[in-house]
PATOR-713815 format. One record per residue (C-alpha): residue in three letters; x, y, z. Coordinates in pm, whole numbers, plus 32768, in hexadecimal, padded with zeros to 4 digits. Example, Ala and Ser with C-alpha at 12.3 -4.5 7.8 and 13.67 -1.06 7.14 Angstrom:
<pts>
ALA84CE7E3E830CSER85577F9682CA
</pts>
This chain:
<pts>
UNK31EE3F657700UNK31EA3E177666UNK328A3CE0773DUNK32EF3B9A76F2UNK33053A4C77D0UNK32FA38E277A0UNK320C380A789BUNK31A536BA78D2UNK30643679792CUNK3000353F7A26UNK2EAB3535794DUNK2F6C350B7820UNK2FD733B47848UNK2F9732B77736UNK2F493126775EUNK309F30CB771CUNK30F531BD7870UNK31BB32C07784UNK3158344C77C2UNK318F35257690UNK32353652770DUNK319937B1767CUNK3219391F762EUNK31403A0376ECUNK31173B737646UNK30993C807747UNK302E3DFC76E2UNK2F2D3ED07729UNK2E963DC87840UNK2E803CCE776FUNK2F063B87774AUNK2F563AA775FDUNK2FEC395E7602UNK30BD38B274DEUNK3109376774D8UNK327B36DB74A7UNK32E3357D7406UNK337835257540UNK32CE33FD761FUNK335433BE775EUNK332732BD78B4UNK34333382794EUNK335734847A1EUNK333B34BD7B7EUNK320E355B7C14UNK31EF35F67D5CUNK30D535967E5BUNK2F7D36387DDBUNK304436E57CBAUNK2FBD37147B4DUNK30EA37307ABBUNK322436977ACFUNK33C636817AA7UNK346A35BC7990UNK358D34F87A47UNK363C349F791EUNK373B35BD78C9UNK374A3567776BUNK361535907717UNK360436D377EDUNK36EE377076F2UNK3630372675BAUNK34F537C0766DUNK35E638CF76BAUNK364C38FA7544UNK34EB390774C7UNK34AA3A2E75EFUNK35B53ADA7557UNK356C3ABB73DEUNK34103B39742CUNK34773C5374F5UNK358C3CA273E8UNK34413CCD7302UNK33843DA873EDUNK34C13EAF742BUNK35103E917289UNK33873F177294UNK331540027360UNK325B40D4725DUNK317F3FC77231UNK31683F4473A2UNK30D8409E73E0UNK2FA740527302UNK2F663F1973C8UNK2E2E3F4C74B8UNK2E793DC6754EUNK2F6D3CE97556UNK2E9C3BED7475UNK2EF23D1B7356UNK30963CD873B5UNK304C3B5B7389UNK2FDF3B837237UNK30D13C6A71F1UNK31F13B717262UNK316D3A6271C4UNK315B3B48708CUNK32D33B5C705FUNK33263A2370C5UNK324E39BA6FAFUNK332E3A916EA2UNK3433397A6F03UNK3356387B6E62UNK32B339276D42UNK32F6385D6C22UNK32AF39336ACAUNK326B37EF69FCUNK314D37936B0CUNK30CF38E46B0CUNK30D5392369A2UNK2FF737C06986UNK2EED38546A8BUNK2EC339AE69F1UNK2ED238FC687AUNK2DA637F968E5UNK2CC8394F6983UNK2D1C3A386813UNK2BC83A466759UNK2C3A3A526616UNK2C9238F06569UNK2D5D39B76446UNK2E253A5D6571UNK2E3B38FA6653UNK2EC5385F6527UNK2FEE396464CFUNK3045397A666BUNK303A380F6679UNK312337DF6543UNK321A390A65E0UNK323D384E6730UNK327236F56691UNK338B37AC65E1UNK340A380B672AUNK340136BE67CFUNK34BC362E66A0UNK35EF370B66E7UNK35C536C46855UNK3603356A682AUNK3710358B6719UNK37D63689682FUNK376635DA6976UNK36CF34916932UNK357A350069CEUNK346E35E86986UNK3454369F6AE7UNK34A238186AF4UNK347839036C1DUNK34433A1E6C01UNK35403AEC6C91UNK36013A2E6B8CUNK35793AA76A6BUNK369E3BA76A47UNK36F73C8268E0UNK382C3B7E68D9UNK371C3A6568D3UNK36873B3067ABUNK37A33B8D66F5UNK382B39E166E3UNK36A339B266B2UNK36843A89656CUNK37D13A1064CAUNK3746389964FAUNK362D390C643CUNK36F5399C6320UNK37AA387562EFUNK3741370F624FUNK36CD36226362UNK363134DD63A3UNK352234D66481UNK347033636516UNK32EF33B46525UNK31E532906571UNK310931CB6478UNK2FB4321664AFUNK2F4631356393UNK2F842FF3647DUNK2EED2F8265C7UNK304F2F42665CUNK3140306566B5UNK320B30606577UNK3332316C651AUNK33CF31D663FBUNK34A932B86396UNK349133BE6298UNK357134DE6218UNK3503366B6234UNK35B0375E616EUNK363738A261DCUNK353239CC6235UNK35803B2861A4UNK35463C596288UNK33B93C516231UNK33BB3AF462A8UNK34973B4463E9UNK33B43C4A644AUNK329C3BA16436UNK333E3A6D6523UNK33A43B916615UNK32593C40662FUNK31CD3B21669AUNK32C43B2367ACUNK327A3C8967CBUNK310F3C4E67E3UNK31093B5768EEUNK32043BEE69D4UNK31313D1D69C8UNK30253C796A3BUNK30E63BC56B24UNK31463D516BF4UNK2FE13DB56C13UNK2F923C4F6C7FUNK30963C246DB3UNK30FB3DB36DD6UNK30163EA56E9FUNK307140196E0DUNK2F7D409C6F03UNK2FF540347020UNK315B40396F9EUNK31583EB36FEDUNK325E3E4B6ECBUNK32B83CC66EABUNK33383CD86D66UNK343B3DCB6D55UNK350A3D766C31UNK348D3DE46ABEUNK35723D5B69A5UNK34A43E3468D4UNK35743F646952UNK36973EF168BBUNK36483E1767CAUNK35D53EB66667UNK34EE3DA86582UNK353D3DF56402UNK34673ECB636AUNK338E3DFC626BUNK33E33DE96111UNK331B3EB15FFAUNK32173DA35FB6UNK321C3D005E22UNK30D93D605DBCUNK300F3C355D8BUNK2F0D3CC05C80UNK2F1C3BCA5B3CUNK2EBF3C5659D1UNK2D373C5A593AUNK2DBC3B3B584CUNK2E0A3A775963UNK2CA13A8A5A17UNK2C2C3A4158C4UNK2CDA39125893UNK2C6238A95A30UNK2B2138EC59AAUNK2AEB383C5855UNK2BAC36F358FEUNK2B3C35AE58B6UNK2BEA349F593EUNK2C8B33A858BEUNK2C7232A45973UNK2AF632815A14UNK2B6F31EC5B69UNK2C5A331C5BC1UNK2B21338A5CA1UNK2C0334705D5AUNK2C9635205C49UNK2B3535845BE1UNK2AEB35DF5D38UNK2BE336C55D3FUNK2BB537695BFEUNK2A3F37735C5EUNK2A7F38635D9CUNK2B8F391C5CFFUNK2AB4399C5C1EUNK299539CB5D52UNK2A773A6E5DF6UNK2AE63B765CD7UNK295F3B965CA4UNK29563C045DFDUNK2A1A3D035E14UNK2B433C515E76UNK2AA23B7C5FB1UNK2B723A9F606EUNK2B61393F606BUNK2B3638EB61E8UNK2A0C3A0561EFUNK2956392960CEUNK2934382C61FFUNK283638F262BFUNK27B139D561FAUNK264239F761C5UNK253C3A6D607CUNK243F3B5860E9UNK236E3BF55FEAUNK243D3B9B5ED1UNK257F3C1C5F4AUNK26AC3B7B600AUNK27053BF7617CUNK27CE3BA96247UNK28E63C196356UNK2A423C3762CDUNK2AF13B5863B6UNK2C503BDC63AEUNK2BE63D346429UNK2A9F3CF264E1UNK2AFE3CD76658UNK2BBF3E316613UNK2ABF3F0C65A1UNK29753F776604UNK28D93F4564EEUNK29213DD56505UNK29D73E0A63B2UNK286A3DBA62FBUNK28293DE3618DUNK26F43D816099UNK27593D5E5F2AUNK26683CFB5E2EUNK266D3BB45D52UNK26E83BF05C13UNK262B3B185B04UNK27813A745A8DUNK27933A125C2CUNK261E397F5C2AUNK269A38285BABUNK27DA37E25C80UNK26E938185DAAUNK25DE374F5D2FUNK26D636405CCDUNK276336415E56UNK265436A25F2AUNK260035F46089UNK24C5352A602BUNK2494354861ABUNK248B368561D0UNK258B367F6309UNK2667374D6232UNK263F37FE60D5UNK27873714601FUNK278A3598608BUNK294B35B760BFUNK2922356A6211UNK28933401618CUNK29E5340B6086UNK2AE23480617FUNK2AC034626324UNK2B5D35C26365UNK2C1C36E262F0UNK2D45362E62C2UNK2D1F353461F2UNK2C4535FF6111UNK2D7836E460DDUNK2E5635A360AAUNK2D4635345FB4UNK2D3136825F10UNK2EDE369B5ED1UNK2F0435405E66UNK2D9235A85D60UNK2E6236F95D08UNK2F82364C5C94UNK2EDB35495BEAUNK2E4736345B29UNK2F5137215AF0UNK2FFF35FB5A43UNK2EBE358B596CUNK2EA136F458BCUNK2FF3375758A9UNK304B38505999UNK3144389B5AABUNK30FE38265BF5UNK2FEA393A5CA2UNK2F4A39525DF0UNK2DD239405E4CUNK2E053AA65EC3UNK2E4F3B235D86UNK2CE93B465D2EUNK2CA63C555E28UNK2DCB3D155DD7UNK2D4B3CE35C69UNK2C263D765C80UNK2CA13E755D47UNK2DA13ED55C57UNK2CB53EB75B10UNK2BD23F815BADUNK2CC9409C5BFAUNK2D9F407F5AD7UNK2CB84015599DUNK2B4A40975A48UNK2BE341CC5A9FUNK2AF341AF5C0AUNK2B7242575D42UNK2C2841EA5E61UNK2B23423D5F47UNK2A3641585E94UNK2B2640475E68UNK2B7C40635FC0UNK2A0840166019UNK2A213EE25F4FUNK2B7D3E4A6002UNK2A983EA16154UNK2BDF3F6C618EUNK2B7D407362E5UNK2D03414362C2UNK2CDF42896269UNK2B9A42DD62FEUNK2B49445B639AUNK2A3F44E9644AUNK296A4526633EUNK295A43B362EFUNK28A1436B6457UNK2790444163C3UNK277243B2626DUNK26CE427F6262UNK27534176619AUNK26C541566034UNK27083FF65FE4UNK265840025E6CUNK27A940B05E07UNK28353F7A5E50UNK27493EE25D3FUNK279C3FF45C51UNK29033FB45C6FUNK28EE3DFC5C32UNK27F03E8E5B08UNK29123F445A75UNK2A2D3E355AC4UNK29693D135A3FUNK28E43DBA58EBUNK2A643E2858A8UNK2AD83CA758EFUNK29E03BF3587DUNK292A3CB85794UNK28EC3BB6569AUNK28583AA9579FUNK277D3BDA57FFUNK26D53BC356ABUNK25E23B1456F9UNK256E3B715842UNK24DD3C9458CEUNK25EF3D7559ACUNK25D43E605ADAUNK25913FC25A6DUNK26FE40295A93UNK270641CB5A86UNK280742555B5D
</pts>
């Protein structure tokens, strides 16, 4: 049977001749001592005794009160008291739950952001906490949140901020000095809401197998506004995929003005990445050419599969120039954008403000970089007449995969067939010239 007792120890004394009483844990025949943010002269020691009396009754009582909060924890948990061998195992379990006091969300949700591998992933968590913290200061003037606070109610005021116009004060980073400004966000439908929330989601998830023992029953976090809070389902997604006119006119641009470097960028790796079977933009920072072909790691899905989500596509002669035109004379990376842009972000700041840019120079309505994969994608299915299967080997897509598939190994010239196929139906007449990829299905 756990016992608890608070002593003052002569050896204890500090220079300025305070003692700092302690809470001493016994169980099992063993002894643990926590300390308590009380500091005392008041003590009276007996001739050749260790320990001594606090004379001040005041400060008797708050020892008192701290005895009795951390037997209150002990008798609220016997299960787990059970389990403990020593009373160094009820320490940490004490300290555990006071801790649950103090757990702030927002601090939490930094630490577990900063140690997620994926930069595509840091990025969205980071943007759905920062959303957070904006309607924690606009309700409480602060961006603190513990986490026994983080109630359905909390959710519930949360999403309909979200759904409504709001300004929002965010910091330049353009300038040396701390400058603010503020700037207006529109309303988020339910796709947008439920992407806010499953960050939320995410992180408090993470937060119960963090702090909460399920094998030892030893449960800090006990509420889950999860349980009673429903996130909107997600909207049926606009598909993105443009018309073959459309990639022909990206294609045959010329610009008209010879300094718009970034519009040409941009319609430069569009058309890579349609040539590629759709390849991302941030995987075109480390990829690699080996043997003629690109490879690379698809980082959106890579740290979730066991495959490392890789893929080798071939180079399509149309492709041949746009990598010659931007590759790493170096050789520290196959394209040189690291040298244009310092990171992920700005090239995907670089390649909007390029999209629409160009957009505007050839006429069309305003389209996304991602269009091109869902492009190709969609030509491929609905003009090429290929399968799903093999287009779903060109998106790097792993859903629907059986147990047959672990014994097949992966065929990646059907990729080649497929951007064969795409490209002659797009750009046949470019193709005249050039000698193409046999292309039988």
């Amino acid at each position: 049977m756990a016992t608890v007792s608070w002593v003052v120890f002569k050896h204890h004394k500090k220079s300025d001749g305070t003692y700092n009483p302690k809470i001493r844990i016994s169980h099992n025949r063993t002894s643990s001592y926590i300390s308590t943010p009380i500091y005392t002269d008041m003590v009276r020691f007996k001739k050749k005794s260790a320990s001594g009396t606090i004379t001040l009754e005041k400060i008797k009582e708050e020892l008192d009160d701290i005895v009795k909060e951390y037997r209150h924890i002990i008798n609220d948990n016997q299960e787990i008291i059970q389990e403990c061998e020593t009373s160094k195992d009820i320490v940490l379990m004490i300290e555990r739950r006071k801790k649950r006091k103090d757990i702030d969300f927002i601090e939490f949700a930094r630490q577990h952001i900063q140690m997620t591998p994926n930069a595509g992933t840091r990025t969205v968590k980071t943007t759905g906490i920062n959303a957070l913290c904006h309607f924690l200061k606009y309700k409480n003037g602060n961006d603190k949140l513990s986490i026994k606070d983080l109630t359905s109610k909390l959710l519930r005021e949360y999403e309909g901020w979200l759904r409504k116009e709001r300004l929002i004060t965010v910091r330049q980073n353009r300038t040396a000095k701390q400058e603010y400004r503020t700037i207006r966000k529109p309303a988020l439908n339910d796709t947008g809401v439920h992407s806010y929330m499953g960050v939320i989601q995410s992180v408090f998830n993470a937060a119960l197998l963090h702090f909460n023992d399920y094998e030892k029953g030893d449960i800090i976090i006990t509420n889950d506004p999860f349980k009673v809070y429903t996130i909107p389902p997600v909207l049926e997604a606009k598909k993105r995929a443009v018309d073959v006119d459309i990639i022909r006119k990206i294609y045959n641009y010329s610009p008209i003005n010879k300094r718009k470097r970034t519009t040409t960028f941009t319609r430069d790796i569009y058309i890579l990445s349609f040539l590629l079977a759709g390849m991302n933009a941030i995987d075109m920072l480390d990829c690699q050419m080996v043997n003629g072909r690109i490879e690379y790691e698809r980082q959106k899905t890579k740290d979730r599969r066991k495959d490392k989500a890789f893929i080798s596509v071939c180079i399509h002669p149309l492709a041949l120039p746009i990598i010659e035109k931007y590759r790493d004379p170096s050789g520290n990376c196959l394209f040189d954008f690291y040298k244009r842009y310092s990171n992920i972000r700005n090239l995907t700041k670089g390649i909007h403000r390029g999209m629409r840019s160009l957009c505007e120079e050839i006429g069309i309505d305003y389209i996304q970089f991602y269009s091109a994969r869902h492009s190709f994608a969609t030509i491929a299915r609905n003009e090429c007449d290929i399968s799903k299967d093999d287009i779903s080997l060109c998106l790097n897509h792993s859903a629907g995969k059986t147990i047959t598939d672990t014994y097949i190994k992966r065929d990646f010239s059907r990729i080649d067939k497929v951007i064969s196929k795409v490209a002659d139906y797009v750009f046949g007449e470019s193709l005249s010239s050039t000698s193409s990829i046999n292309n039988d299905l």
